[in-house]
C-alpha positions as CSV (number, residue, x, y, z in Angstrom):
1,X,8.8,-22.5,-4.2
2,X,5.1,-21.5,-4.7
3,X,4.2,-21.5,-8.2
4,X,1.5,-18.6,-9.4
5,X,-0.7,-19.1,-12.6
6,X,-0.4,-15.6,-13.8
7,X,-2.7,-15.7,-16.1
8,X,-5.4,-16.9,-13.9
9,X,-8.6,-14.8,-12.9
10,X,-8.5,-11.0,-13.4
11,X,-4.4,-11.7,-15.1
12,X,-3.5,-8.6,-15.0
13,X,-1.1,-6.8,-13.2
14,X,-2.5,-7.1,-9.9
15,X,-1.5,-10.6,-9.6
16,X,1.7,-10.0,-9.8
17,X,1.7,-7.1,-7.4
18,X,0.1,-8.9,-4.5
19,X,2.0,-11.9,-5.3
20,X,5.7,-10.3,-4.8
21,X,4.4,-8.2,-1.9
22,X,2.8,-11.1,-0.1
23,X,5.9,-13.1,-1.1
24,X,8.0,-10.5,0.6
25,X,5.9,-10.6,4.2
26,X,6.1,-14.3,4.1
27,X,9.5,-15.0,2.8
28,X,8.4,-17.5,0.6
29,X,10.0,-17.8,-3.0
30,X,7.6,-17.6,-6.0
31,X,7.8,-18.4,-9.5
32,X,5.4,-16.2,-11.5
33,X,3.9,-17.5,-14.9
34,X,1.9,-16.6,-17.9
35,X,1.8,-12.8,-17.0
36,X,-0.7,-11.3,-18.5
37,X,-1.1,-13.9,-21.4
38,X,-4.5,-12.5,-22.4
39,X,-3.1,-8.8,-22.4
40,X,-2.9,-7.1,-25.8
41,X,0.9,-6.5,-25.0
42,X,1.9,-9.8,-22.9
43,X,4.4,-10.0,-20.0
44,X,5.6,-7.3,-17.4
45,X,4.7,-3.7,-18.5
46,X,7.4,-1.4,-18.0
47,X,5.6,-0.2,-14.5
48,X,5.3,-3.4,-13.4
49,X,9.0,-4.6,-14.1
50,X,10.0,-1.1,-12.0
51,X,8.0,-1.9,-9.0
52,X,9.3,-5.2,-8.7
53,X,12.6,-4.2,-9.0
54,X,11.8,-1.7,-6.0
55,X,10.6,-4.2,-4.2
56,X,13.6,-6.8,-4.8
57,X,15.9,-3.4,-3.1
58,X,14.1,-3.0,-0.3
59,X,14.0,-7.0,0.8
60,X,16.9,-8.1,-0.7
61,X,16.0,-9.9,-3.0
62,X,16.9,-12.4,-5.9
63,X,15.4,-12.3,-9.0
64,X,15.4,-13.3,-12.2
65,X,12.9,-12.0,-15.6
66,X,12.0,-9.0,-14.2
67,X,11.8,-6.8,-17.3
68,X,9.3,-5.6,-20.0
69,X,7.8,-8.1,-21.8
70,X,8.6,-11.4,-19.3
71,X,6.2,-13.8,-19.1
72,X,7.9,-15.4,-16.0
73,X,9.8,-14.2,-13.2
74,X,11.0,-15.8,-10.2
75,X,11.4,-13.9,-7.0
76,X,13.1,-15.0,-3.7
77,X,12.8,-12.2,-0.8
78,X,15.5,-11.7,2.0
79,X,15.2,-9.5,5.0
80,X,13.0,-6.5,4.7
81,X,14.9,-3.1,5.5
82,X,13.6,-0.2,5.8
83,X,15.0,3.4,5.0
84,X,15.4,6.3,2.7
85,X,14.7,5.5,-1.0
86,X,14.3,7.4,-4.3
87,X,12.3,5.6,-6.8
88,X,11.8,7.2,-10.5
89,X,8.9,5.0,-11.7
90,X,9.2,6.9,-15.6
91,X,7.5,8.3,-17.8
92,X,3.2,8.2,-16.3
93,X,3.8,4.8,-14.4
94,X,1.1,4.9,-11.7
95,X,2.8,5.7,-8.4
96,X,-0.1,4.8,-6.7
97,X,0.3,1.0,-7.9
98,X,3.8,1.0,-7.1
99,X,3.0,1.8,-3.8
100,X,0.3,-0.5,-3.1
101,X,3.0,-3.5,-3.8
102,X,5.9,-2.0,-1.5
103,X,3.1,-1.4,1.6
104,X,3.0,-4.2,2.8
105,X,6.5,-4.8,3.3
106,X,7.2,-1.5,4.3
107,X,4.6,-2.5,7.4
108,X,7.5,-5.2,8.4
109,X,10.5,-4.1,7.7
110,X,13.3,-3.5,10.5
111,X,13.0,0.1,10.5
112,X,11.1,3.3,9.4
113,X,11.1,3.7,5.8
114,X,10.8,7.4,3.9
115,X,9.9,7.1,-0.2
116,X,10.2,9.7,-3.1
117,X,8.6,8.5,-5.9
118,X,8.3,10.0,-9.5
119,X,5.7,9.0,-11.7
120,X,2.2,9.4,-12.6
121,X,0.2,10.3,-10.0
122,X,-3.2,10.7,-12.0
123,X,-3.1,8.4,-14.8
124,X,-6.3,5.6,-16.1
125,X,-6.6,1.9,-14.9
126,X,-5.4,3.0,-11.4
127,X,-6.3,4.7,-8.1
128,X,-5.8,8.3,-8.1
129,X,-3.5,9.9,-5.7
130,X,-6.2,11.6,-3.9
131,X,-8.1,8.2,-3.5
132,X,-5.2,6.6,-2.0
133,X,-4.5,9.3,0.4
134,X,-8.1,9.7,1.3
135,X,-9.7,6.4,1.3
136,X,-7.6,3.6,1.1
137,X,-4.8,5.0,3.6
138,X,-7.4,6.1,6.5
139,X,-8.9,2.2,5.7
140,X,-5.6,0.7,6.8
141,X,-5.2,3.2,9.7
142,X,-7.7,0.7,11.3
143,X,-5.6,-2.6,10.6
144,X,-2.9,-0.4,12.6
145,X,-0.8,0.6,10.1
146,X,0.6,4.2,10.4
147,X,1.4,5.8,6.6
148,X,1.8,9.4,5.9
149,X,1.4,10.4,2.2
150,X,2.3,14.0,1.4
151,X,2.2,14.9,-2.7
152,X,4.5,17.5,-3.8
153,X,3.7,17.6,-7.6
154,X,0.8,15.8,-9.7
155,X,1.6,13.8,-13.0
156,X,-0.3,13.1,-15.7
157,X,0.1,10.9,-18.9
158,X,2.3,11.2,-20.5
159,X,5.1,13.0,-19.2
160,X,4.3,12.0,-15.6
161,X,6.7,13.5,-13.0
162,X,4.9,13.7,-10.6
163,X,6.0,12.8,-7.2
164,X,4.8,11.8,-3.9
165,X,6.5,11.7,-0.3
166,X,5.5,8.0,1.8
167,X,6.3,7.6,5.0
168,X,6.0,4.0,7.1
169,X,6.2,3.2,10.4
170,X,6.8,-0.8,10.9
171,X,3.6,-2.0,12.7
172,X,2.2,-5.2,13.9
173,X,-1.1,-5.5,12.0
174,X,-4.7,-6.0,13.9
175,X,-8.3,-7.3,12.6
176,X,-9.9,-4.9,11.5
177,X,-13.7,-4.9,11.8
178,X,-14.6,-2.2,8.6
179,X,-18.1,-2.8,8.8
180,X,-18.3,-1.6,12.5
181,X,-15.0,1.4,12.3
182,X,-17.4,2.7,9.5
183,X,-20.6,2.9,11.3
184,X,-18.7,4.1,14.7
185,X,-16.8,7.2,12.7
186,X,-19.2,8.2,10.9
187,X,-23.1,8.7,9.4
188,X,-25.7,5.5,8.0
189,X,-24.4,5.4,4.5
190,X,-28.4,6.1,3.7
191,X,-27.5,9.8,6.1
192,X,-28.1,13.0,3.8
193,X,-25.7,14.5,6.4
194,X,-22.5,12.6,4.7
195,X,-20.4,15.8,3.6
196,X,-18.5,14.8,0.4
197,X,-14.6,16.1,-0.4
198,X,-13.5,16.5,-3.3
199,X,-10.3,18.0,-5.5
200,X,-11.0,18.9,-9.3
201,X,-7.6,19.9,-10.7
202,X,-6.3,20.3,-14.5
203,X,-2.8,21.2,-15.8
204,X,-1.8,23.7,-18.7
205,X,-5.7,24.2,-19.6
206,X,-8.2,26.9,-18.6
207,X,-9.0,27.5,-15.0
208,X,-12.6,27.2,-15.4
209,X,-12.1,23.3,-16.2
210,X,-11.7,22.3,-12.8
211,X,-14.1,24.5,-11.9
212,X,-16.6,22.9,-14.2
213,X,-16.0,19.2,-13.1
214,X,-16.0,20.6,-9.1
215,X,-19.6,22.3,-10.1
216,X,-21.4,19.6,-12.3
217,X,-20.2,16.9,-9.6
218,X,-21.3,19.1,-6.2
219,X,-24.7,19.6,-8.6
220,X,-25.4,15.7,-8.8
221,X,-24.6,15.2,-5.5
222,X,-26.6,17.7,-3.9
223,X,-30.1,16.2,-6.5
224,X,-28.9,13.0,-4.8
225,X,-29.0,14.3,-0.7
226,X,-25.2,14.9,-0.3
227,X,-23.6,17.9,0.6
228,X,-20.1,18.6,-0.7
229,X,-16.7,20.6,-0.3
230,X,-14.4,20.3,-3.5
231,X,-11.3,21.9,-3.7
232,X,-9.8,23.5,-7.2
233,X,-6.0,23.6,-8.7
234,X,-5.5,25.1,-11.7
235,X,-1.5,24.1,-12.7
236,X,0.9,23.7,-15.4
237,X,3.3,20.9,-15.6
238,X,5.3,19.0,-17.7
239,X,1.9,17.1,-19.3
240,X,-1.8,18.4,-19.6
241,X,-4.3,16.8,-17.9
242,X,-7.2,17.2,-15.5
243,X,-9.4,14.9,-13.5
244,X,-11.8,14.6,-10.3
245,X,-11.4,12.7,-7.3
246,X,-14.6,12.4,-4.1
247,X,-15.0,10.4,-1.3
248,X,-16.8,9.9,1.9
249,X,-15.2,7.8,4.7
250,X,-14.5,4.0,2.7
251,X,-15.9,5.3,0.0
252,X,-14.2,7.1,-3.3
253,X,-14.7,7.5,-7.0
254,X,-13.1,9.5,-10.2
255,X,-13.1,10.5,-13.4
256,X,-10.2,11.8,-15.6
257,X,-10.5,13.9,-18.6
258,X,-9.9,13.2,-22.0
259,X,-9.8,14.7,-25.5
260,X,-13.7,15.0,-26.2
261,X,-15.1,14.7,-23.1
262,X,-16.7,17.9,-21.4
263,X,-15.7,18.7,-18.0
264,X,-19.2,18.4,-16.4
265,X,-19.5,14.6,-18.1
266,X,-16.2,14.1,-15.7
267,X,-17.4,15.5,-12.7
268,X,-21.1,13.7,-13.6
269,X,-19.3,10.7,-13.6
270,X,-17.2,10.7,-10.4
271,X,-20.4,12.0,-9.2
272,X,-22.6,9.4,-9.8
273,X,-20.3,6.1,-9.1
274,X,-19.7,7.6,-5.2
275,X,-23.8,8.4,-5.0
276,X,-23.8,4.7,-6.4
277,X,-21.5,3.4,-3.3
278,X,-23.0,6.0,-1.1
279,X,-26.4,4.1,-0.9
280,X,-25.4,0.8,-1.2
281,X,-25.4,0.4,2.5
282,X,-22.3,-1.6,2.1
283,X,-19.2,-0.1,4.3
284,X,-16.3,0.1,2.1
285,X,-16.4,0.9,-2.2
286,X,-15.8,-1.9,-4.8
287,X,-12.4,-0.7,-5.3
288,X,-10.9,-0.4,-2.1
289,X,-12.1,-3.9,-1.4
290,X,-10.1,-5.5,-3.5
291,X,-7.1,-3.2,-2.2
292,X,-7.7,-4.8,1.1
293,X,-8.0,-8.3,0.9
294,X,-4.1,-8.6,1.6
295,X,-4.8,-7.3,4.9
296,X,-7.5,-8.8,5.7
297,X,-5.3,-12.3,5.3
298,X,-2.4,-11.2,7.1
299,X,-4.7,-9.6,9.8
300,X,-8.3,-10.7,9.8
301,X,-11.1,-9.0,9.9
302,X,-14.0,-7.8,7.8
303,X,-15.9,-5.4,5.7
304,X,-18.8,-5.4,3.4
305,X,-19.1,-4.1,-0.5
306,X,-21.9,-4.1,-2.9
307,X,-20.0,-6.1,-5.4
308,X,-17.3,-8.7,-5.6
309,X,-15.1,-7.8,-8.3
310,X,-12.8,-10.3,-10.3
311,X,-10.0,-8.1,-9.1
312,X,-11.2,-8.5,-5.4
313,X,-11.6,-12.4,-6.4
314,X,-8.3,-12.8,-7.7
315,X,-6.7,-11.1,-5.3
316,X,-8.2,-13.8,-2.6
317,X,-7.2,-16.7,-4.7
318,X,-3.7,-14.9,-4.4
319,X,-3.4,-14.8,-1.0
320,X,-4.4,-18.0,-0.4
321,X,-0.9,-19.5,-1.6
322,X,0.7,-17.8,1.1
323,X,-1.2,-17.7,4.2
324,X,-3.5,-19.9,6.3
325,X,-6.5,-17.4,6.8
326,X,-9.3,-18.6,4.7
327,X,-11.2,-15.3,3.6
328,X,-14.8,-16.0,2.2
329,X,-17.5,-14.1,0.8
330,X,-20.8,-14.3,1.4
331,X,-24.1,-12.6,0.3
332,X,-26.4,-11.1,2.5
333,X,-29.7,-8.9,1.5
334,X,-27.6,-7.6,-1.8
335,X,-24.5,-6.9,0.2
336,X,-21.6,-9.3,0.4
337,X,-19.6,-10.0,3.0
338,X,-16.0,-10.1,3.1
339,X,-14.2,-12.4,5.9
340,X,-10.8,-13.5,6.9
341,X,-11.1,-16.5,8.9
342,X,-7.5,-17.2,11.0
C-alpha cells in the first residue's frame, strides 16, 4: 500500500485529488494521512469527501474515512467502469475540482462514461467552468484524450446548483509536446495578433455588471496589444454572483466579484494576469501546469510555464509514488521547463 504524507508540500486538497485519481489508473491502494493538517479547518472538506466518494463508484472501490473532517483515508480501487452517472456535489462545491479527480479514470475505464454534475461551477480557490472548458480541456485534447464539456446552468456560492454535462471517451494517452502544439496552432505568445475570448456573466444583479467587467478587461487588453471578443450573460439563479473568465490558446485567467469590489477592478484583474502569461513566452499558464503534470507522467511529454508553483511541485512529488516517469523541471532564460522522462 503506498503511504501519502498529506500534509506535505502545497497540503491542501490537491494532494488528495491526484492521489485517489492516480491511485485509480494504477490500481495501487493508498493510505492518505495528515490531510490538510495546516488548514484552518483540518481533514476532508465536505467537496473533497464527495469527490472521493464519486470516484470510489465509478472504480469500485473500498474505502474507509472518507468524510468531513478525516485526517486519514485509505483507498483501494477495483476496475474502472464507465457509464451514466448523476453526481450532486452540494451546496457551491467546485464541479470543476471534482472533475479534475474523476478524468483521469474516466480516460481508462471499460466504456464511454456521460456525467451530470451539480455544484458550483464559479466559485474561489478553483478553475472556473469556462477555464476548464476552454483551456485546460483543448490542453489534454493533445495528450489524446477526447472530453466534451457542455454547461447547462452556472452556480455560484452559495447556493450553487449549477450543473455541467461531461462526456469521455476511453483513450490511450500520447506525449504530448505543449511547447511545440502551441507554437504550431497558433501566434508567438509576443504576436499582437493573439485574439482574446472571453465570458463576463453575473446573476440576480444589474445587466450593466457584466458589461462593465467585459469593458474594463477588453480596455486593458487592447493598452497591452491584444485584441478581444467577450461574451455577456446577464442571469438569475438560485445565488448572486458574477465573475470573468479570458484566455488565449494554453493560456487563461479570472476574476470573480465580491461585495466591495467594482466591476472594472474584476475585469482589470482577469485582464492583467492573462497579459501577464501572454508575454511570458512560456507555452502553457501557471495554473494549467500544475493541472497537467498527471498527464504528463502517465504520458510524457512537455510544456514550458513562467513559474513553478508549489501546487505544480506537489503535484510532481505526487505522482512520483505511482509511476516510473521521472518529470523534472528546469530553468531556462526565465522560463522553466517541465519534462516527463519515461
Amino acid at each position: 500500500m503506498i503511504e501519502i504524507d498529506g500534509s506535505f508540500g502545497e497540503g491542501g486538497g490537491q494532494i488528495v485529488r491526484t492521489s485517489v485519481a492516480l491511485s485509480a489508473v494504477t490500481r495501487k491502494p493508498i493510505r492518505i494521512t495528515k490531510i490538510r493538517q495546516g488548514r484552518l479547518k483540518p481533514g476532508l472538506a465536505a467537496q473533497h469527501a464527495r469527490a472521493i466518494k464519486a470516484l470510489a463508484a465509478i472504480c469500485d472501490a473500498r474505502t474507509s474515512g472518507v468524510e468531513p473532517g478525516s485526517s486519514e483515508i485509505i483507498f483501494t480501487p477495483g476496475e474502472i467502469r464507465g457509464g451514466r452517472h448523476r453526481i450532486d456535489i452540494g451546496t457551491a462545491g467546485s464541479v470543476t475540482l471534482l472533475m479534475q479527480c474523476l478524468l483521469p479514470a474516466l480516460l481508462c475505464a471499460d466504456a464511454p462514461s456521460s456525467l451530470q454534475i451539480q455544484g458550483g461551477t464559479d466559485v474561489q480557490w478553483a478553475p472556473t467552468v469556462d477555464y476548464f472548458k476552454n483551456v485546460f480541456l483543448p490542453a489534454l485534447s493533445s495528450f489524446g484524450a477526447k472530453v466534451r464539456l457542455e454547461v447547462l446552468q452556472r452556480g455560484y456560492y452559495p447556493r450553487g446548483q449549477g450543473e455541467v454535462l461531461l462526456e469521455v471517451e476511453p483513450a490511450k494517452l500520447m506525449a504530448s509536446q505543449l511547447q511545440r502544439w502551441g507554437e504550431e496552432n497558433g501566434p508567438s505568445p509576443h504576436c499582437t495578433q493573439i485574439i482574446v475570448q472571453g465570458a463576463s456573466h453575473c446573476s440576480n444583479l444589474p445587466e450593466h455588471v457584466a458589461a462593465r467587467q467585459a469593458d474594463s478587461a477588453a480596455e486593458a487588453l487592447q493598452q497591452a496589444g491584444f485584441s478581444s471578443r467577450i461574451t455577456q450573460q446577464a442571469l438569475r439563479l438560485p445565488s448572486m454572483g458574477s465573475g470573468i473568465t479570458l484566455w488565449s490558446g494554453c493560456k487563461g485567467a479570472s476574476c470573480l466579484g465580491e461585495r466591495g469590489l467594482p466591476a472594472e477592478k474584476v475585469g482589470r484583474r482577469a485582464a492583467r494576469e492573462l497579459i501577464s502569461e501572454l508575454k511570458s513566452g512560456a507555452t502553457v499558464d501557471v495554473h494549467l501546469a500544475d493541472q497537467l503534470i498527471p498527464y504528463l507522467a502517465l504520458a510524457g511529454g512537455s510544456c514550458t510555464v513562467r513559474e513553478v508553483s508549489l501546487h505544480a511541485r506537489t503535484n510532481i512529488w505526487t505522482a512520483g509514488h505511482f509511476l516510473d516517469a521521472r518529470i523534472k523541471t528546469e530553468e531556462q532564460r526565465g522560463i522553466f521547463r517541465i519534462e516527463s522522462v519515461l
